[in-house]
N, C-alpha and C positions, 0 to 999 in steps of 0.2 A: 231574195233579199235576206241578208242574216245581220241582227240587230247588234251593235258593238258596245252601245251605251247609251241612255236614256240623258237627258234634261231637266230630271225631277228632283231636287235635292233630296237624299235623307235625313231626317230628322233627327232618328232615334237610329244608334245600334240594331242592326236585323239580325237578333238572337237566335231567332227560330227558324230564320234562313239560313244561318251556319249552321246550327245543330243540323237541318235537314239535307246538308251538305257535308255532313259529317258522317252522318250515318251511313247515307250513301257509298261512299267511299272506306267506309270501315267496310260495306257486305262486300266491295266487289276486292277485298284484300282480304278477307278474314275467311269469308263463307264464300268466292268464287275465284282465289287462288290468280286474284290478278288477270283472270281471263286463260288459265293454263285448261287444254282441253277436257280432260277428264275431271275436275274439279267443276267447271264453267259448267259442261253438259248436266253432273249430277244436282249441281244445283236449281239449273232451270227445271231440272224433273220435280225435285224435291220441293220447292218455294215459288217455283212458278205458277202461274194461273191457266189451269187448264178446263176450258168450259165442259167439253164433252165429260172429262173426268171429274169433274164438279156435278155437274146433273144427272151423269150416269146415264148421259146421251151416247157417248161412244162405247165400245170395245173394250171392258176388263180385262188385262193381259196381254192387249195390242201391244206392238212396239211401234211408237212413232219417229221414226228416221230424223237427226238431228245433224247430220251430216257430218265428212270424217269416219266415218262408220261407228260413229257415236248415235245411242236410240235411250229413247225414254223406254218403260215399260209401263202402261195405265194401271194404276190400284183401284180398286174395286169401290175405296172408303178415301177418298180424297180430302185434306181438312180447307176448312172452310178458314183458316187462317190464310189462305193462298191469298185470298182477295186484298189483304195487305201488304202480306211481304212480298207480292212482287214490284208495289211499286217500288222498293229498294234496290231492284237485282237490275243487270244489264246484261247485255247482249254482247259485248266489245268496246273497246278504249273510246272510242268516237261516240258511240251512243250516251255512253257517262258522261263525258266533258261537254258535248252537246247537250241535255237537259241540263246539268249544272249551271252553263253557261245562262241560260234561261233563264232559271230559277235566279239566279242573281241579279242576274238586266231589271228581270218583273217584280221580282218576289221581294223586294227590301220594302218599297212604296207600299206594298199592298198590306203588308206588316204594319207598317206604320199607322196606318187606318186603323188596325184592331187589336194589336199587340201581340204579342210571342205565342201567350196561351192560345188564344183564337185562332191566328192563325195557323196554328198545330191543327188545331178542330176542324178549322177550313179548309187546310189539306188534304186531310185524310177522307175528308166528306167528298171532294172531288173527286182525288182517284177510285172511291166505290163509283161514285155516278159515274166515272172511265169505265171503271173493268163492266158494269150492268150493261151499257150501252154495246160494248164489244161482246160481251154475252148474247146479247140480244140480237144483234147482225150476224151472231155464228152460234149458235149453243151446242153444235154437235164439234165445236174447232177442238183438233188436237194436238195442235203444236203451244206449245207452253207462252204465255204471256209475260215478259217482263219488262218494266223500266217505268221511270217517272215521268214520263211524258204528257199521261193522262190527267196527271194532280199537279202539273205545271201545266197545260193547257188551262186548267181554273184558274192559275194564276194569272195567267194572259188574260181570260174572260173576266176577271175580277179587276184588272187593270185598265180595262178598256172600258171597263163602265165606270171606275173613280174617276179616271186622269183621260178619259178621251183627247185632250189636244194637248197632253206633254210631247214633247219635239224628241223622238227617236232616230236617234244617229244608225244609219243603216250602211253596209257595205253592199256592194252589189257588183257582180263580174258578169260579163259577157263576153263569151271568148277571151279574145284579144284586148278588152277594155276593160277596165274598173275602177269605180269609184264611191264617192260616200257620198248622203244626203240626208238631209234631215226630213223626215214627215212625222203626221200628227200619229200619236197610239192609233186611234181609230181607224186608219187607213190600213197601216201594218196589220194590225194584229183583225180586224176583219177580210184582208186579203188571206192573211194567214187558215182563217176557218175558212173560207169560199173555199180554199186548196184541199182542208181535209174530208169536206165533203163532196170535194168532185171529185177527189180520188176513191174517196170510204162507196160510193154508188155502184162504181164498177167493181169493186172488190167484195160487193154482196156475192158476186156471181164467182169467188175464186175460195175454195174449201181449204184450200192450201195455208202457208205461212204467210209472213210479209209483215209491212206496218200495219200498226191497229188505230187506222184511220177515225174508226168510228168512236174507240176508246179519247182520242185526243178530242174531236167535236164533244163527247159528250161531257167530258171534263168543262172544256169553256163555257158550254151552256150551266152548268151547275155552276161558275163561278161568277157568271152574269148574273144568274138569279141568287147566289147565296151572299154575295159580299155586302149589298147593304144593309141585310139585315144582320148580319157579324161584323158592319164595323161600326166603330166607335165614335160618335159625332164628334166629342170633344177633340178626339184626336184624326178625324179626319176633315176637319176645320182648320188644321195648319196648312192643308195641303191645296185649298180650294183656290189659294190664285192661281194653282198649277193647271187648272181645268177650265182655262180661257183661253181663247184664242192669243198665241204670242204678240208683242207689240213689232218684232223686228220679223222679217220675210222668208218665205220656207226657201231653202235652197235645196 
């Protein structure tokens, strides 16, 4: 199921969802060269999040294979600014436009509830509770961590606990079929986390690359627990007929 547009009017201008849509797209043209190989590779070395190189769990000096015949090299003193800038960086064209897409479906609503500022603050607070969580399922992992998935994951979890039954228009293909439908946030977006924790279980067991399953659950669960307390009544009292059940029929 990939979500096309939501049912929740916006209120206010989502400031801080464009700036964070901005920025985005400034690193993967400024700092990773549009995804051109040698640029792409030294930046996930440089700005990516590397746990084992963070803890000084892994191999000082290792080269870790990034494919292409492209390697990282482990530094011995890794900074601890990694744990941000990688939620900026990406992997490839689809990975970008895929969380962006996201961020903009979920992230305007959830703005609205607490304003630009806040939800700056609320972002950034999720993607740490992302990267800790993927820490924690690997601390010795040495393949470089990057992308927004984990501090859009809070945005999902912070969405699904304001607006539980806003009507999310959903696209969905099967083979040969495809169509659209509407269902409540709550359904989507907790099918969504069932997924990243059935897939994040078996992937305890794999030292290797891949998605950071756990990084994305642990984002949602900080954003289920941080958003009421970051939003703003006044401004999340515009939105409260949005979180009733609709009067016309889910199709």
């Amino acid at each position: 199921m990939f979500p096309l547009r939501d049912e929740n009017p916006t209120l206010r201008t989502p400031l801080a969802v464009m700036s964070v849509i901005v920025f985005n797209v400034a690193a993967w043209a400024l700092v990773q060269g549009f995804g051109e190989g040698t640029q792409l590779a030294q930046s996930l070395c440089d700005w990516g999040l590397i746990p084992g190189e963070l803890l000084h769990t892994a191999l000082p000096g290792a080269l870790v294979p990034l494919g292409e015949g492209l390697a990282c090299r482990l530094e011995p003193n890794a900074s601890v600014l990694t744990l941000v800038t990688h939620m900026f960086l990406h992997g490839g064209w689809f990975h970008l436009i895929g969380n962006m897409w996201f961020l903009w479906v979920f992230g305007d609503n959830v703005e609205d509830a607490m304003g630009p500022c806040r939800f700056w603050v609320f972002y950034l607070l999720c993607g740490l509770a992302a990267a800790s969580a993927q820490i924690i399922s690997n601390p010795s992992a040495a393949i470089p961590m990057v992308g927004a998935s984990g501090a859009i994951g809070g945005v999902m979890g912070g969405y699904a606990r304001l607006y539980p039954h806003a009507r999310i228009i959903t696209f969905l293909f099967l083979g040969f079929y495809a169509t659209t439908f509407a269902v409540p946030a709550f359904a989507m977006l907790g099918y969504w986390f069932f997924l990243q924790l059935a897939s994040g279980i078996p992937a305890l067991q794999d030292a290797g690359g891949g998605v950071a399953f756990w990084a994305h659950a642990g984002g949602f669960i900080a954003g289920v627990l941080l958003v009421r307390p970051m939003a703003r009544q006044e401004l999340l009292a515009d939105h409260l007929r949005h979180d009733r059940p609709p009067s016309r029929p889910w199709r």
